[in-house]
OpenMM code with the backbone's topology and positions (N, CA, C; nanometers):
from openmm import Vec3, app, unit

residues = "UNK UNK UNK UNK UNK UNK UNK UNK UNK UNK UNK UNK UNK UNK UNK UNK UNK UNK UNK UNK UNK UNK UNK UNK UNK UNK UNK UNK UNK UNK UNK UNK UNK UNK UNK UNK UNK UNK UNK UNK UNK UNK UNK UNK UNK UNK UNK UNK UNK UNK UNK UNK UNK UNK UNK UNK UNK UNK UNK UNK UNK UNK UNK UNK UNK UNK UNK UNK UNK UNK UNK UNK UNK UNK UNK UNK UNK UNK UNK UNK UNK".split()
positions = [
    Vec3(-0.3906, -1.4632, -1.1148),
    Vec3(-0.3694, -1.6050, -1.1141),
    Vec3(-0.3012, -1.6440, -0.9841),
    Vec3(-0.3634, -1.7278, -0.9139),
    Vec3(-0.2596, -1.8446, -0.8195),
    Vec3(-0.2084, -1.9400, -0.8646),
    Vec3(-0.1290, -1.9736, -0.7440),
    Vec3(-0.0964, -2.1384, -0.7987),
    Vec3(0.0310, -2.1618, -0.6604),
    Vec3(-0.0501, -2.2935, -0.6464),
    Vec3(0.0418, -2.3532, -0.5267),
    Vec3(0.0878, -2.4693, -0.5378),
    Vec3(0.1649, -2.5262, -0.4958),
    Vec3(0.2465, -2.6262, -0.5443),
    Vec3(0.2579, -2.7173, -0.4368),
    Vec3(0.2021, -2.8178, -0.4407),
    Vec3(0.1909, -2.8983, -0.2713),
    Vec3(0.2862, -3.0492, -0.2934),
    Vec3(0.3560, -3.0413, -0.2069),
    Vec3(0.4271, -3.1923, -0.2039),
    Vec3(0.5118, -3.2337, -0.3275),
    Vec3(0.5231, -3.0991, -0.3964),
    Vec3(0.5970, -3.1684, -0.5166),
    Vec3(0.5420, -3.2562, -0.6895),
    Vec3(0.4269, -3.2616, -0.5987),
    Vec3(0.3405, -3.3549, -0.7054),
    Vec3(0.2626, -3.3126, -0.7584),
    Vec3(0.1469, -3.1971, -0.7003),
    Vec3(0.0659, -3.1804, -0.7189),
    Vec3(0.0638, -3.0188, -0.7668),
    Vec3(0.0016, -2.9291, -0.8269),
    Vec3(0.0167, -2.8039, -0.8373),
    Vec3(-0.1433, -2.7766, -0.8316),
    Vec3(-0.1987, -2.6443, -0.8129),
    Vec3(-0.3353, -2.5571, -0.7933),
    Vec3(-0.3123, -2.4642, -0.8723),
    Vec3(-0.3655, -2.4185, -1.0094),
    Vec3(-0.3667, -2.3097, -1.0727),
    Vec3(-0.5212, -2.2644, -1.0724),
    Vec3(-0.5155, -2.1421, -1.0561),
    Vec3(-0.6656, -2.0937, -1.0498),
    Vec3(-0.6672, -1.8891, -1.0026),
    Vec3(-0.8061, -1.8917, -1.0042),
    Vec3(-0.8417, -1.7451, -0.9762),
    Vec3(-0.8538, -1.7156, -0.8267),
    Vec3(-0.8988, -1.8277, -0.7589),
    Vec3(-0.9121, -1.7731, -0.6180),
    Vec3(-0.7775, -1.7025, -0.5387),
    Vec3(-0.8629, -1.6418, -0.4290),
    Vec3(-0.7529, -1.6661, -0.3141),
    Vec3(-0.8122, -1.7510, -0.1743),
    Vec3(-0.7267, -1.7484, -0.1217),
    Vec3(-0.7822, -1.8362, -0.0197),
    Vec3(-0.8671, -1.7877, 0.1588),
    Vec3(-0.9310, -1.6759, 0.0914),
    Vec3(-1.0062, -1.6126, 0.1858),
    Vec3(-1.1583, -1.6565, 0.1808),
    Vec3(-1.2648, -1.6133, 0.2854),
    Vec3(-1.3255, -1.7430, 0.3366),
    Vec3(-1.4630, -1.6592, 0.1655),
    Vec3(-1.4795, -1.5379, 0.1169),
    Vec3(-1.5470, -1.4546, 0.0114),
    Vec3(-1.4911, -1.5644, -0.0751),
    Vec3(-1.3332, -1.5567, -0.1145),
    Vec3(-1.3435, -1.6369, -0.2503),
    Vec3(-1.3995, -1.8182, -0.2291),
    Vec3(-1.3872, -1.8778, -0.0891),
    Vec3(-1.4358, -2.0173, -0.1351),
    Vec3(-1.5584, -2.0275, -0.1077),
    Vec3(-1.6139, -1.9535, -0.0579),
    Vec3(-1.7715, -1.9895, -0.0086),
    Vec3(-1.8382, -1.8830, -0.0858),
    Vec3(-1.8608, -1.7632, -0.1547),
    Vec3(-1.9716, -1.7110, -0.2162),
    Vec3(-1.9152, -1.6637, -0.3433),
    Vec3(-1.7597, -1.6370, -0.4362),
    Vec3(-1.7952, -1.6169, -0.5685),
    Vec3(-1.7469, -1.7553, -0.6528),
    Vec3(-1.7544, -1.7356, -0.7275),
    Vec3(-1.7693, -1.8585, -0.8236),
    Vec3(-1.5953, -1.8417, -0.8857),
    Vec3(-1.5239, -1.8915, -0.8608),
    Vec3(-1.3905, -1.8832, -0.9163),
    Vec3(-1.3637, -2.0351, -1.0008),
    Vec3(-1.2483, -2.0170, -1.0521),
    Vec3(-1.2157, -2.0994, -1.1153),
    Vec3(-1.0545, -2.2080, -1.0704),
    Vec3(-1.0110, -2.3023, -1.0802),
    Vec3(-0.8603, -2.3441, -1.0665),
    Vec3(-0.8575, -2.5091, -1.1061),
    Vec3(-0.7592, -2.5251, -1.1557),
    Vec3(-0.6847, -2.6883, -1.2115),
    Vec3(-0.5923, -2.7339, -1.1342),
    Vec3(-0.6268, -2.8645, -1.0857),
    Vec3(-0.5532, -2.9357, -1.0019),
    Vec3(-0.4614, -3.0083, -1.0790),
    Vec3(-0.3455, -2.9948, -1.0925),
    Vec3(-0.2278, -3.0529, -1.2089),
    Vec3(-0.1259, -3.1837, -1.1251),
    Vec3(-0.1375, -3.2874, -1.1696),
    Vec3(-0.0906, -3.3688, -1.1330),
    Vec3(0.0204, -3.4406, -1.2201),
    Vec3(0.0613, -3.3606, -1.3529),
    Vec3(0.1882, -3.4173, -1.4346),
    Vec3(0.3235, -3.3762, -1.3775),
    Vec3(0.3533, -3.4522, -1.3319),
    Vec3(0.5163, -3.4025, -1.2389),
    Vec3(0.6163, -3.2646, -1.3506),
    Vec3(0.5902, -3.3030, -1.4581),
    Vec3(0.6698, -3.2116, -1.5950),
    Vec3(0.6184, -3.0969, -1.5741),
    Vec3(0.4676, -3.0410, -1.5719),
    Vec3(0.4501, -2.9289, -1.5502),
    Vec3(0.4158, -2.8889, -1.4266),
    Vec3(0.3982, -2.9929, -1.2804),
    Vec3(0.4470, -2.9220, -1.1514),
    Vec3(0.6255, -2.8658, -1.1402),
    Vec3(0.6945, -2.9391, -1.1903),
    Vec3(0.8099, -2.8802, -1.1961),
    Vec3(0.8468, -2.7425, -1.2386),
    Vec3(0.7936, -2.7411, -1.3753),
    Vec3(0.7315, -2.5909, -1.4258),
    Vec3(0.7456, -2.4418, -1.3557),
    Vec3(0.6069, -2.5161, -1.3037),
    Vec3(0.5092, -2.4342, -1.2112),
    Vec3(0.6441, -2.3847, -1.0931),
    Vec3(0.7282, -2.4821, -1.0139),
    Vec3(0.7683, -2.4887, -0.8844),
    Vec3(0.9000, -2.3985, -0.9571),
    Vec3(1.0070, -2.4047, -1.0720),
    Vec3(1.1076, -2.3309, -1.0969),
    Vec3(1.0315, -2.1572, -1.1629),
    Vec3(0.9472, -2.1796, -1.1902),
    Vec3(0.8794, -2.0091, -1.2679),
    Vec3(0.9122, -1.9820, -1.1447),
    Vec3(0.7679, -2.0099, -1.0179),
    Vec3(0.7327, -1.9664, -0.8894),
    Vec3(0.9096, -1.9037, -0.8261),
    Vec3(0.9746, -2.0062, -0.8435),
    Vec3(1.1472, -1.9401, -0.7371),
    Vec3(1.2081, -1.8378, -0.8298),
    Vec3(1.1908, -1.8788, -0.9765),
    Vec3(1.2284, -1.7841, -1.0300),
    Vec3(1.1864, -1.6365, -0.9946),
    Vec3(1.0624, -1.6089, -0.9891),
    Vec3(0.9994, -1.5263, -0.9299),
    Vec3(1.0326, -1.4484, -0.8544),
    Vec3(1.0548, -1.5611, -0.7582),
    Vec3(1.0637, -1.5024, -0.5753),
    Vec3(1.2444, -1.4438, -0.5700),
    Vec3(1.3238, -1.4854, -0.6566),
    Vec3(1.3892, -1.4959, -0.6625),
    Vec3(1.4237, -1.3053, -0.7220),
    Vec3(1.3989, -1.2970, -0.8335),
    Vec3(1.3982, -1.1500, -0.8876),
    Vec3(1.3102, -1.0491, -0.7962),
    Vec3(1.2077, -1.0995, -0.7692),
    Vec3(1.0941, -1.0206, -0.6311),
    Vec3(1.2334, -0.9333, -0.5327),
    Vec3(1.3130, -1.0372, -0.4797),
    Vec3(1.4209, -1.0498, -0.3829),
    Vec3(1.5656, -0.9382, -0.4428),
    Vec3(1.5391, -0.9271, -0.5373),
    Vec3(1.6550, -0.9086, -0.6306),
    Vec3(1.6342, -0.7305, -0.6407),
    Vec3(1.5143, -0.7219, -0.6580),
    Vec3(1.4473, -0.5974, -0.7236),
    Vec3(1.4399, -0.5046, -0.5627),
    Vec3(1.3997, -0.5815, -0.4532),
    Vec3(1.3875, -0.5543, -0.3393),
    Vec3(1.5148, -0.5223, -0.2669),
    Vec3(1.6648, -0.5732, -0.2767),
    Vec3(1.7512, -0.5613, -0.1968),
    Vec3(1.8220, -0.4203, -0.3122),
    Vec3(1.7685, -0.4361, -0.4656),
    Vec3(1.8147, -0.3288, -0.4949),
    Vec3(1.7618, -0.1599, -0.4840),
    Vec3(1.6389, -0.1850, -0.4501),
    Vec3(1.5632, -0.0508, -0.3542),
    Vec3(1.6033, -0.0385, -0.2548),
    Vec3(1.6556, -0.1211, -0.1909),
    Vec3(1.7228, -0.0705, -0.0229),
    Vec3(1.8416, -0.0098, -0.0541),
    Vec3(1.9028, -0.0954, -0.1325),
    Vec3(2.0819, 0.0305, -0.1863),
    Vec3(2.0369, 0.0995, -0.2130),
    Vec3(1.9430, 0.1605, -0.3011),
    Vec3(1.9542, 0.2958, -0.3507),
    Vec3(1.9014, 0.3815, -0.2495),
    Vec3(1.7959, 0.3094, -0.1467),
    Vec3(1.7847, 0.4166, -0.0569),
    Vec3(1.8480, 0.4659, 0.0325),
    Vec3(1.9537, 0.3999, 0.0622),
    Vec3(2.0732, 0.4247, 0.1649),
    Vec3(2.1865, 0.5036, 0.0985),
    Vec3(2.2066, 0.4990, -0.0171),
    Vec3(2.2732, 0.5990, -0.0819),
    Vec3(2.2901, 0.6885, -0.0460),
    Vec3(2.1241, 0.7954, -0.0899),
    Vec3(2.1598, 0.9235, -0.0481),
    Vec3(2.1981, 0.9760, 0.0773),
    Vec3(2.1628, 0.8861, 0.2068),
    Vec3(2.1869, 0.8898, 0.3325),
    Vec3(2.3878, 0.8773, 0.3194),
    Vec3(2.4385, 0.7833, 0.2585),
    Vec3(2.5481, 0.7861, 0.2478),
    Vec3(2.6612, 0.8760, 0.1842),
    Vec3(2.6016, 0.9033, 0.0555),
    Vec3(2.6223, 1.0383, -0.0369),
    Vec3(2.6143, 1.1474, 0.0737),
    Vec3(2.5549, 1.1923, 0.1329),
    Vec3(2.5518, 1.3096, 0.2172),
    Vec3(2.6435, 1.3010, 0.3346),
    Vec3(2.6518, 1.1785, 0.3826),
    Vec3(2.7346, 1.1582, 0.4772),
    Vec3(2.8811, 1.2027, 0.4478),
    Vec3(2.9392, 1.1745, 0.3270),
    Vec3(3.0602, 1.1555, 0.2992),
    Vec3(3.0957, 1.3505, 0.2652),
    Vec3(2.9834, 1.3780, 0.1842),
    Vec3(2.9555, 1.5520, 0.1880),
    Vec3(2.9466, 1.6266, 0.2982),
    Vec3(2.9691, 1.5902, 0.4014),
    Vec3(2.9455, 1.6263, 0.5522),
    Vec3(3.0706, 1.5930, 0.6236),
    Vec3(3.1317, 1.5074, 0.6109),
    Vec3(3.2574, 1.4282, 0.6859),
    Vec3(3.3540, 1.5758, 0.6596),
    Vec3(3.4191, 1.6360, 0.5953),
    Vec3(3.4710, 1.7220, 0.5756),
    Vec3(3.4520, 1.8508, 0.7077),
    Vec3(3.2944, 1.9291, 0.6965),
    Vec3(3.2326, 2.0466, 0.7778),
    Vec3(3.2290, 1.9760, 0.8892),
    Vec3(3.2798, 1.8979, 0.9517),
    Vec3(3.1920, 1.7770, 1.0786),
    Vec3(3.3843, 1.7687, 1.1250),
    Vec3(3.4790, 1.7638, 1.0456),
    Vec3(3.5981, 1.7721, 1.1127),
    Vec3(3.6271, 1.6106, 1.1356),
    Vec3(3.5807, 1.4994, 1.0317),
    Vec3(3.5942, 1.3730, 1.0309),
    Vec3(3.6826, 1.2933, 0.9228),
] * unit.nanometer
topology = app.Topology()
chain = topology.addChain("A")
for resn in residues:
    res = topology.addResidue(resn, chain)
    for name in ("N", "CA", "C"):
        topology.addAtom(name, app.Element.getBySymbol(name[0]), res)
């Protein structure tokens, strides 16, 4: 599923993407939504989203620096630090 949210007003829910295969040769589907109640919807899910996306992402970078750090501190000792 897509869905884009233009100007606030308007929302695009549908199957495409916006490459030149999906608008010119398969047959996709999408609803142009113009009730402000469910563009709003649409626009807090979407941040919600991006929001945990962001969340999930800065918490894979801690853990990968960890073990780099974990070892560091196991080393500070033989290293004379």
């Amino acid at each position: 599923m897509r869905a884009i949210v233009r100007d606030r007003r308007r929302a695009f829910i549908g199957s495409q993407s916006l490459r030149k295969l999906e608008l010119d040769q398969r047959r996709e589907v999408g609803l142009i939504i113009r009730d402000p109640e469910i563009v709003r919807a649409i626009k807090k899910t979407f941040r919600r989203d991006w929001m945990l996306t962001e969340m999930k992402k800065n918490k894979r970078r801690r853990r990968r620096r960890a073990p780099v750090h974990f070892l560091h501190l196991m080393l500070q000792p033989m290293l004379g630090r």
